[in-house]
N, C-alpha and C positions, 0 to 999 in steps of 0.2 A: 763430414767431419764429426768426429765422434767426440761426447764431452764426455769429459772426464774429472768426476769429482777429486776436489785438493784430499780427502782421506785416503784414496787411493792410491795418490802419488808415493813415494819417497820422496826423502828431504832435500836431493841434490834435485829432483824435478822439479819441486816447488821451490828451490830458490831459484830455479831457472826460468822459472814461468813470472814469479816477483822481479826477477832482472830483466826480463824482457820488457815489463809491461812498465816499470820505472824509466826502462830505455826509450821508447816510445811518447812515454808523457813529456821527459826532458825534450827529445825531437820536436813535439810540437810545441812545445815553450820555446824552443829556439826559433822556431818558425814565424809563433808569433810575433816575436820580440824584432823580427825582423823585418817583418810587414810595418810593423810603428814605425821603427826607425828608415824606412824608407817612405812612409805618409812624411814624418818629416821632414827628411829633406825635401822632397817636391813642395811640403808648404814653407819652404826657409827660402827655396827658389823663387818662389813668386810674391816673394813679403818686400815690400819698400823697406829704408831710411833715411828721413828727411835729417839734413844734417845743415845750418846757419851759424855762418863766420859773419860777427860785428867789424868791418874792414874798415882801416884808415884811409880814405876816398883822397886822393892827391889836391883836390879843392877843398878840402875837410869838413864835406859835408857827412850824413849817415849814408851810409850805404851798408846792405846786407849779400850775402854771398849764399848762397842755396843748392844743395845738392842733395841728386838721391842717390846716394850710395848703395841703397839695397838693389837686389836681386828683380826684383817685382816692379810693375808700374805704381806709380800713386794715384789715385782719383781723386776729386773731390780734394783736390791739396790745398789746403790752408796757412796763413801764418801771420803771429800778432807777435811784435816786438815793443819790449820799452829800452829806448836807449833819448840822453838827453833831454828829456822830463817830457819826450814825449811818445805817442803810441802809433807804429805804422803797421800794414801791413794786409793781408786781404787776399782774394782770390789767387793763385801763384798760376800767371798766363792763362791758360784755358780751362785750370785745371787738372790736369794730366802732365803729372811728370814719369817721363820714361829713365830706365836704369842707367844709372852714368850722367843722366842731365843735369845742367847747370843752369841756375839762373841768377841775376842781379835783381835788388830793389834798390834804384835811386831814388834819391830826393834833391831837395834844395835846401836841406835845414843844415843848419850850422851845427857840427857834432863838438858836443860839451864833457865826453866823456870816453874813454874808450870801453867801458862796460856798458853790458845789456843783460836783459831778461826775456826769455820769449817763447815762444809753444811754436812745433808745428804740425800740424793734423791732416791725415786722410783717411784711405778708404783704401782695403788692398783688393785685389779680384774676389777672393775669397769672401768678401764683403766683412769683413775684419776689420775695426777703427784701430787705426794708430796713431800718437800721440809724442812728440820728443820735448825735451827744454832744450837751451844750447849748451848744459854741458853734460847732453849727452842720455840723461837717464831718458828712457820709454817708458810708456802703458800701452796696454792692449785693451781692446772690449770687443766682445762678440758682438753687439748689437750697440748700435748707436748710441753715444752717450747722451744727447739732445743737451750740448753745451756751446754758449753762449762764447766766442774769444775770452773774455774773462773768465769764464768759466773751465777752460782748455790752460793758461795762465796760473791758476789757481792750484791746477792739476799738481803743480811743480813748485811753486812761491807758494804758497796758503798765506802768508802776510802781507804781500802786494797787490794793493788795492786799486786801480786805473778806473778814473773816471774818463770814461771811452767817450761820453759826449764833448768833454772840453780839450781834451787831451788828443782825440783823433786826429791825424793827420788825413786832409781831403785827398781820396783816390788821385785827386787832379795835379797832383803835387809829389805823386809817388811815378816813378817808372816802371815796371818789371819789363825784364830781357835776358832774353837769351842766350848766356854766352860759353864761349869753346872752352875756358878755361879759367884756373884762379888767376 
């Protein structure tokens, strides 16, 4: 192949060789743009969300309702509620919730309210912390937040304050379970 300097050309060469070579960079700009947007989706696929309904329990005690509506497992699943002046909440089953899974937290407390406040936390494959409130807003963090329940809480309320030693409701007094449906 032989080069050929642009003075040499004429002008209908050289816009041809300036079209081509704009034509080309678009191409890979296209290419690129397509590559991200397909990282995306496979990382939208394997992203959780932890989603908690404050339910009216037919006994009228607290009970919470738990799903993971994302795409993705959750790890390391978490979750701290304030409803009824008081604080429940804690490991969610083993840990590991799977997509579409549901789960219950009973208790035995008399519910005083039909509102709540409350965070919930994991870990997606990707090693990604995710964080929800129950109505709904998320954060994300690359690397671990190293937060405390209250501190996950805080995340979403900034002015609700929970003294988790007096306020804690005993694991022994809480249920989590597994169920098919709302």
């Amino acid at each position: 192949m032989a080069v050929v300097h642009l003075a040499a050309m004429t002008g209908t060469e050289v816009v041809a060789v300036i079209g081509a070579a704009t034509s080309a960079l678009s191409a890979a700009a296209a290419a690129w743009a397509a590559v991200r947007q397909s990282r995306e989706l496979l990382r939208s696929a394997r992203r959780p969300r932890l989603v908690a309904v404050h339910v009216e329990a037919p006994d009228g005690t607290v009970q919470f309702m738990i799903e993971n509506a994302g795409q993705g497992v959750a790890l390391a699943a978490w979750c701290a509620f304030n409803a009824s002046g008081r604080v429940f909440g804690g490991l969610l089953g083993e840990g590991i919730i799977r997509a579409g899974e549901r789960w219950r937290l009973r208790t035995a407390i008399p519910s005083t309210t039909r509102s709540a406040q409350g965070a919930l936390w994991c870990v997606d494959a990707d090693g990604i912390w995710w964080a929800w409130s129950f109505d709904g807003k998320g954060k994300h963090w690359r690397r671990s937040p190293s937060l405390n329940p209250q501190g996950y809480i805080h995340q979403f309320y900034p002015g609700l304050h929970l003294d988790l030693d007096r306020l804690a409701v005993p694991m022994h007094e809480m249920v989590f379970e597994r169920v098919s449906g709302f």
